[in-house]
C-alpha positions in Angstrom: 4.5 14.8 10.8 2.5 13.2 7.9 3.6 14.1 4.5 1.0 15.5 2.8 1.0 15.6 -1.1 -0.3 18.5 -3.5 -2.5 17.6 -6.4 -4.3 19.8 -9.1 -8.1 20.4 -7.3 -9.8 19.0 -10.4 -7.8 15.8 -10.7 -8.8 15.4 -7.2 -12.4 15.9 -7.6 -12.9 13.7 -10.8 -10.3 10.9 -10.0 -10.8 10.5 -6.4 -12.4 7.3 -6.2 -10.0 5.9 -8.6 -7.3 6.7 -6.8 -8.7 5.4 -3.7 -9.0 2.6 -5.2 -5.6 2.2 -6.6 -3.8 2.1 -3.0 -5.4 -0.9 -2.9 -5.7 -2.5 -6.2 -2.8 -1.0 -7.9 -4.2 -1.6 -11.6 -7.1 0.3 -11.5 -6.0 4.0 -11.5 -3.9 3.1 -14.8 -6.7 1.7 -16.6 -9.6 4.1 -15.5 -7.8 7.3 -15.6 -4.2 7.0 -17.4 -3.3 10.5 -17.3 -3.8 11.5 -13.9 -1.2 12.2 -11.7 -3.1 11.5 -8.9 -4.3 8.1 -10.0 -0.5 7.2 -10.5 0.9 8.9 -7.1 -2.0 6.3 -6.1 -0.8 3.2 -8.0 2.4 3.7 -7.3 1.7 3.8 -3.7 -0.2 0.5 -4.5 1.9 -1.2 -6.4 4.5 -0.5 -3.3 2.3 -1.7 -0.9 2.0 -5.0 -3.2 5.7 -5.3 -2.6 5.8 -4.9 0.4 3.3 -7.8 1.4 5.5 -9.7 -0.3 8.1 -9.3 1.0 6.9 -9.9 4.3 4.9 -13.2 3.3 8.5 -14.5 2.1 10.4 -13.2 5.2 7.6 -14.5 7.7 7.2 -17.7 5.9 11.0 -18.6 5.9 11.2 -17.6 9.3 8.6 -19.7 10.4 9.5 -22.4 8.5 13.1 -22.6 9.9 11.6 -21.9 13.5 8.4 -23.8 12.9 10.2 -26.7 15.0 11.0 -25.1 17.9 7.5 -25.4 20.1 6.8 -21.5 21.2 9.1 -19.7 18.3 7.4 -21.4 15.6 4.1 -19.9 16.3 5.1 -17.0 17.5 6.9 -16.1 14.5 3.4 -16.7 12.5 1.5 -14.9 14.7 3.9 -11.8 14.3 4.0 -12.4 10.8 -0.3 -12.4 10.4 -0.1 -9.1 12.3 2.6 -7.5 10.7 0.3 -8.8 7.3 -2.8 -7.2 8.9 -1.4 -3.9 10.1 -0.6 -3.1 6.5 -3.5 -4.1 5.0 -5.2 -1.6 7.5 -3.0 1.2 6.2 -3.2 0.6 3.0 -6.9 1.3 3.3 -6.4 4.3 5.6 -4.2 5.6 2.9 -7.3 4.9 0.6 -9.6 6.4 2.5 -7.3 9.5 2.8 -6.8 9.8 -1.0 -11.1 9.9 -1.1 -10.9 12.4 0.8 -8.9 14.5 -1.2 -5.5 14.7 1.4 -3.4 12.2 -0.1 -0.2 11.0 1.5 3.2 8.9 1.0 3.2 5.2 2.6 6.9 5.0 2.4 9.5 8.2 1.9 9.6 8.9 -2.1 9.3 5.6 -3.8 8.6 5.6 -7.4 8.5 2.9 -9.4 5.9 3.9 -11.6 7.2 7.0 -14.3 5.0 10.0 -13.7 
């Protein structure tokens, strides 16, 4: 069950776009619109999405550099890694185009990192 989050109607309708953007491009909501809570429930599901394509570039890229010598592993553990990369990307922009759309959702449980 998707977890669906609650936002004042006329945030949603002026800051929309901003928001959308901002599960992408983090930055964005906080610049353009500051004190909406929408653009930071966006951001902040940006900004988590940031870390977490870190964190898998770093875990991939030591794995496959410790593997890389081993002749099936190796790229197998890059190819993993690319999808893994490419999956998120993809829901990172589904999560855009949800927040467009005015129906907004969590990426990951309850992170906040950003102060509301």
């Amino acid at each position: 069950m998707m977890d669906y989050v609650h936002f004042d109607a006329e945030d949603m309708k002026k800051n929309n776009l901003m928001a959308a953007l901002g599960c992408v491009l983090f930055p964005i909501p906080l610049i353009a619109c500051p004190d909406s809570k929408l653009g930071r429930f966006c951001a902040n599901q940006g900004l988590v999405f940031c870390l977490i394509m870190i964190a898998l570039k770093l875990v991939f890229g030591i794995a496959g550099a410790l593997l890389g010598w081993i002749p099936l592993l190796g790229p197998l553990v890059k190819l993993v890694g690319a999808l893994a990369q490419a999956a998120a990307v993809l829901y990172a922009f589904y999560l855009a185009w949800k927040a467009y759309n005015r129906t907004p959702e969590r990426m990951i449980g309850d992170i906040h990192i950003l102060d509301r």
